[in-house]
Each structure stands twice: as structure tokens, then as C-alpha cells.
C-alpha positions, 0 to 999 in steps of 0.5 A: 541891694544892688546886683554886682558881677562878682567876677569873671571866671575861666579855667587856668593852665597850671603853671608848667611853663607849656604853652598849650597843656593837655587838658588833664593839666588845667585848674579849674574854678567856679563860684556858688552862687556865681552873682551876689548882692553886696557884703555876702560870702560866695564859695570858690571851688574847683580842681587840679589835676593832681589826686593827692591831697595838701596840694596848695591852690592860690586864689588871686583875685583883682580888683576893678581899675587895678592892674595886677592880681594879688593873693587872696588865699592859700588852699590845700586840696583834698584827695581827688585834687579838689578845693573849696573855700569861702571867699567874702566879697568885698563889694567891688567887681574882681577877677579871681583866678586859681593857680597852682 
């Protein structure tokens, strides 16, 4: 099987409308494992900065030779501010970012 990038990854300002947030106001997100062969599933986890739980995260992600990013899910935290969840991989390179 072919070896693919899943997809770029980098911490996001939460959407506060600063410019330059501290950093206790990042999201955070990364990918296990972060590279996989295609049609396997991958976990997307990370965190807010909030510590309640039922926070919402949106996963957006785009595709390669797209322009916009869409949704891809809604996902609560648990205590802690923390969120987890399995993503299948359609096969393409994408970017996915987490926002909150």
C-alpha cells in the first residue's frame, strides 16, 4: 500500500477574534498514528483551553486541490478540556484543523 501524508498539522488560535492570543488560548490537535496507508482509521485528539466538559470542537478538514475547509465533525470535550475522535481516512491528502 501506498504510503500517504495524512495531513498537516498545527495548533489554532481559538476563535476570539485576537490577533495574538496568549498561549492558554490555543486548541491544540494532532493525529495517532500521524501517517497511514490508505482506507485505515486515525485518531484526532487534542485540547481547549477550557477545563469543563460538552465543549464543542469542530474538525474541519480540506481536501487536496480544494479551496475551503469543511466540517468533518462536532466533538464534545471531557473534563479537562480534552477531545478524541476517530476519523476514517478517505484516501486523499487533507488538511484538518480544530476549532473551537
Amino acid at each position: 500500500m501506498t504510503r500517504l501524508l495524512v495531513f498537516a498539522l498545527a495548533s489554532l488560535l481559538a476563535l476570539t477574534g485576537l490577533a495574538a492570543a496568549a498561549p492558554q488560548q490555543q486548541v491544540t490537535i494532532a493525529a495517532q498514528p500521524p501517517d497511514l496507508a490508505r482506507d485505515r482509521r486515525l485518531t484526532l485528539y487534542g485540547s481547549i483551553p477550557s477545563p469543563r466538559a460538552k465543549e464543542i470542537v469542530v474538525l474541519q478538514a480540506k481536501e487536496c486541490g480544494q479551496s475551503l475547509y469543511h466540517d468533518v465533525a462536532r466533538v464534545p470535550t471531557i473534563v479537562g478540556g480534552r477531545y478524541s475522535w476517530e476519523f476514517f481516512y478517505p484516501g486523499i491528502t487533507a488538511d484538518v484543523r480544530a476549532v473551537w
